[in-house]
N, C-alpha and C positions, 0 to 999 in steps of 0.2 A: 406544370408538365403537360404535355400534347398530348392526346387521347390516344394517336397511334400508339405513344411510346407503352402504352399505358398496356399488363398483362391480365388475358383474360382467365378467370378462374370461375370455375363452377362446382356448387355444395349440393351433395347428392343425401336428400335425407329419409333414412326409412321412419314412415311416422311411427310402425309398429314394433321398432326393435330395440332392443335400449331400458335400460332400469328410470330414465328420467325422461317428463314431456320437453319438445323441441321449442318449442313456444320463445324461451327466455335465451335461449342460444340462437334463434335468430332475432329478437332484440339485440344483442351484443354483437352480433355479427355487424348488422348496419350502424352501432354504434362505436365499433372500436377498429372494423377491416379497414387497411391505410386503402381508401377511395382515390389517393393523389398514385396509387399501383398496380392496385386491379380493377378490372370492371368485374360484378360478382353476377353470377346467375343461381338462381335456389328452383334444384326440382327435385319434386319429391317421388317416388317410388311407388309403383302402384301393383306389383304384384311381385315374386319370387323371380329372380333371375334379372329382372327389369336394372337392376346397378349394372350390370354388366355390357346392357345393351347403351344405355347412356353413355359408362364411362368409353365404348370402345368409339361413339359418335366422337365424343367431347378429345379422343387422341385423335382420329383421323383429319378433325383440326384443330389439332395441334393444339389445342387448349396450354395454359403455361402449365394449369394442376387444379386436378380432382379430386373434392374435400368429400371424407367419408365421414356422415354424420350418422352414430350409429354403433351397433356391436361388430362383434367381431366375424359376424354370416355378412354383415354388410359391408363391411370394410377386404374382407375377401373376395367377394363379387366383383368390386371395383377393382380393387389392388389385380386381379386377373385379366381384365381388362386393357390394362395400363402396361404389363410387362413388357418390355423391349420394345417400348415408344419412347419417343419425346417428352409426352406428360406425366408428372412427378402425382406420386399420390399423396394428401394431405389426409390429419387424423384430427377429426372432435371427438374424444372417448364418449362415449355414452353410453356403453353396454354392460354387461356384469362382469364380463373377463377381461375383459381389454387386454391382453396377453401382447400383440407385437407393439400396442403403440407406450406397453410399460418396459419394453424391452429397451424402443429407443427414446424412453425416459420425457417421452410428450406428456405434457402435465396433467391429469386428471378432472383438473379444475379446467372448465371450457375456456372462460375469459383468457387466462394464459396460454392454453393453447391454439387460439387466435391470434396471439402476440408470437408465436411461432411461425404462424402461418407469415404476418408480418413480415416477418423479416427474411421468407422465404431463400432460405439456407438448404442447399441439395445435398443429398447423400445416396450413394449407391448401394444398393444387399442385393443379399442373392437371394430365390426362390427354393422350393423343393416342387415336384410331383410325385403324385401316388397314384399310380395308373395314370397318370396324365395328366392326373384332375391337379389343378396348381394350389398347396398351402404355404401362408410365410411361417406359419410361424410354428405348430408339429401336426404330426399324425401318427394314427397310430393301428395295431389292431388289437384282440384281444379285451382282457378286460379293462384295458384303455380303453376300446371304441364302447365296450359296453357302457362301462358307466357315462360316456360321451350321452349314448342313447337316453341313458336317464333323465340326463341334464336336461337335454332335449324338452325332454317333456316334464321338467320339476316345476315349472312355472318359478318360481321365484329362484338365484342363485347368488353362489356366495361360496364363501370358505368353510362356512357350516356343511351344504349341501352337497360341496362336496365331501365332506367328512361323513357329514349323514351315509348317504348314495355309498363311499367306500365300507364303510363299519355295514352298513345292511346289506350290502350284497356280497364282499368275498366269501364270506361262508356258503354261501350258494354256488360262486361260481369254482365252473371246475378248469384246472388249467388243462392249456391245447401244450401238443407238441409240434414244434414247427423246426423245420428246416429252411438255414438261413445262411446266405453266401454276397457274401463281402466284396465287391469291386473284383469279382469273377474268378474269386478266390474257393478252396475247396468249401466244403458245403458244412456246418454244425449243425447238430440238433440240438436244442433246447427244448427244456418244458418248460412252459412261461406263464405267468398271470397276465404278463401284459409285455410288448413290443412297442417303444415309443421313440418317435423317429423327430429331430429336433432341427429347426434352419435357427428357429430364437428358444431363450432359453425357458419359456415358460406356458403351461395351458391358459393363463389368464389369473388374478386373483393374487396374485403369487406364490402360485405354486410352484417348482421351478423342476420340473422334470428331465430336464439334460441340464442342469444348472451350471457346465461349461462351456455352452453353446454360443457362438456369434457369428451376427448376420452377414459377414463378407469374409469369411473361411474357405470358401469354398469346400465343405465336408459337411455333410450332416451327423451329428452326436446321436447316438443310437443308446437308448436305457432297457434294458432288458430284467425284467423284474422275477425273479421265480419265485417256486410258490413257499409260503407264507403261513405261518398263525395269527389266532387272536392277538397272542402274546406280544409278535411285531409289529402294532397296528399304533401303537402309541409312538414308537423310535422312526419308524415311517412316515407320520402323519408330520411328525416332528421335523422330519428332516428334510421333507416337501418342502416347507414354508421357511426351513432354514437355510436353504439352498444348499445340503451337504449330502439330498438324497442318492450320489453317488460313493459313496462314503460306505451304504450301508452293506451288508456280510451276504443280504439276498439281492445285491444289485451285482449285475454284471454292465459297465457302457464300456464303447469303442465309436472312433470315428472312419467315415467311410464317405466316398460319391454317389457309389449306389448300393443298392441293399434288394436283394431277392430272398421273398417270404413266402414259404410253401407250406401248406397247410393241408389238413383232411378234408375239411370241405369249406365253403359259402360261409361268408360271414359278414358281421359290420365290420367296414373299417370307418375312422373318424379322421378329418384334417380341420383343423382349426374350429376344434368343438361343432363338426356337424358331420352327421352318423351318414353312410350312404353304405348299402349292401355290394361287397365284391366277392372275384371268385375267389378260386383256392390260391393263385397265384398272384402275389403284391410283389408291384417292384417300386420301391422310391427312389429318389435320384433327385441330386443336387442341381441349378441351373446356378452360374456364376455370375453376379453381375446384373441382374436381369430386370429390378425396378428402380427406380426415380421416388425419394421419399425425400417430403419436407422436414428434417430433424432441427434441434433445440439446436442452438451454435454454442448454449454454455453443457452440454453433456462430455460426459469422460465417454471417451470411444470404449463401448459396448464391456463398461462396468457397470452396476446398480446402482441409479441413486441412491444412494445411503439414506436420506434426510425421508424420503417417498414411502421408500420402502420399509423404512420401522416404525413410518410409522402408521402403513397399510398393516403393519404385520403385528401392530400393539394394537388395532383396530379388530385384526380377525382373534387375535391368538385366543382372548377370555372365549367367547363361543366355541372355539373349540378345542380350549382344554376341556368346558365343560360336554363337551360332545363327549370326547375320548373319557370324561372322568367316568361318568354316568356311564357309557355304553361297554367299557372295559372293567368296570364295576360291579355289573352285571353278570358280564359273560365269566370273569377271572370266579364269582362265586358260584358259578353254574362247574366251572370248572373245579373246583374244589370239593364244592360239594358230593362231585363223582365223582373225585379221587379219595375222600373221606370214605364214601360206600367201599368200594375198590379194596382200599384197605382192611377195611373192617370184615370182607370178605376172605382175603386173604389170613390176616389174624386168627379167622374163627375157622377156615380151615386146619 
């Protein structure tokens, strides 16, 4: 083949981001990328925002597609760069959540999903923004962004942590009331623990937070969560990872294009697992159509791989049953225990 005909791609790798060193995936990259179809270029990142500025260099020419090697702060950087160009964004998972590239079923293991890349198969989805700021895959506010905030800073993550992070902080946190209006539709209030706004169906991990959610709908999936006891903390955790957490009695979802969030004051909101302080008023809003992604050619359009998925989910589930045994354990005897006093007060009255 003739070098002209030959497309050029470029891997953008943050060295700092990502649960695994990059080392042995760029070994495999020069040993398995078809050389007879790209010419490949590797640069790496050298501070916050810096993916962005490559990837928006590597569309202005035209690049064929920009490989995000990396979590899901890096692959957002890029992917924002890319929307409504020419050049398709590619995914090497290597983060803790990998949330949109488990959505469209890019395989986890790197070597395979260079054999993806391979075979450089396009697919178009939509986008969402939240004040502008562009996420694929949700955002959110409340104590969605909060525990976002945690994440942030847990250093290590996973399906524990977020379990952990949930189980130790609702008891603290106190729900907002916000007022929220639908595709400029009359206005509702809720009181909410969390507002969680979906373009894919999942924060990462598998959790699956609008678990009907897909990427070329044109509609964002809206989970609005109210408030909550101890008691529902096991049938919630449960149904996170099961994907039926719309199902449950304190969920209310609905789908919509845009969505305006009004609130009492200032807060975190989070989009794709990364916390950024906004005002009182959030507007999210669907974009149709709007990136270029290298997808699997043997995926079912925007269902679960089954085979991935149970067995990400037989992988998290013992940790955190034991999360939820222990910590509801706990609290369910703290709770009896004051219902015993309670009683005994009552009796002896």
């Amino acid at each position: 083949m003739d070098s002209i005909e030959k497309k050029r791609i470029a891997f953008i790798i943050n060295p700092i981001s990502g649960t695994q060193g990059k080392e042995h995936i760029l070994k495999w990259l020069d040993e398995k990328l078809d050389k007879e179809k790209y010419i490949p270029e590797v640069i790496y990142t050298e501070w916050a925002g810096h993916g962005v500025e490559i990837a928006a260099q590597k569309a202005k020419e035209e690049t064929f597609a920009v490989v995000a090697i990396g979590g899901d702060g890096t692959i957002n950087e890029i992917a924002r760069a890319l929307v409504h160009t020419k050049t398709a964004l590619g995914i090497i998972p290597c983060g803790s959540g990998n949330g949109l590239a488990r959505h469209l079923q890019i395989p986890m293991e790197p070597k395979q999903a260079i054999d993806v890349i391979n075979d450089g198969l396009i697919d178009i989805i939509d986008y969402g923004k939240i004040n502008d700021v562009p996420f694929f895959c949700t955002c959110g506010v409340g104590f969605d962004a909060f525990v976002s905030l945690k994440f942030s800073k847990a250093g290590k993550r996973g399906p524990l942590v977020y379990l952990e992070k949930t189980l130790l902080e609702s008891l603290k946190y106190r729900p907002e009331t916000y007022e929220l209006e639908m595709d400029g539709n009359t206005t509702l209030r809720y009181k909410a623990f969390l507002i969680a706004c979906g373009n894919a169906s999942q924060y990462g991990n598998n959790a699956y937070i609008t678990p009907q959610a897909t990427l070329n709908d044109g509609l964002l999936d809206v989970t609005i969560l109210e408030p909550f006891t101890v008691l529902d903390v096991p049938s919630l955790s449960f149904q996170l990872f099961n994907k039926t957490i719309d199902q449950n009695s304190r969920i209310k979802t609905f789908r919509c294009k845009t969505l305006r969030i009004h609130r009492s004051k200032t807060g975190v909101v989070h989009f794709d697992g990364d916390p950024m302080m906004m005002g009182e008023n959030v507007e999210v809003d669907i974009v149709q159509r709007g990136l270029q992604v290298i997808v699997p050619r043997n995926a079912e359009k925007d269902t679960p791989n089954v085979l991935q998925r149970a067995q990400d989910y037989i992988n998290g589930l013992k940790q955190i049953n034991e999360a939820i045994i222990e910590d509801i354990t706990h609290k369910n005897k703290m709770i009896l225990v004051r219902s015993k006093e309670q009683i005994k007060k009552i009796t002896k009255g």
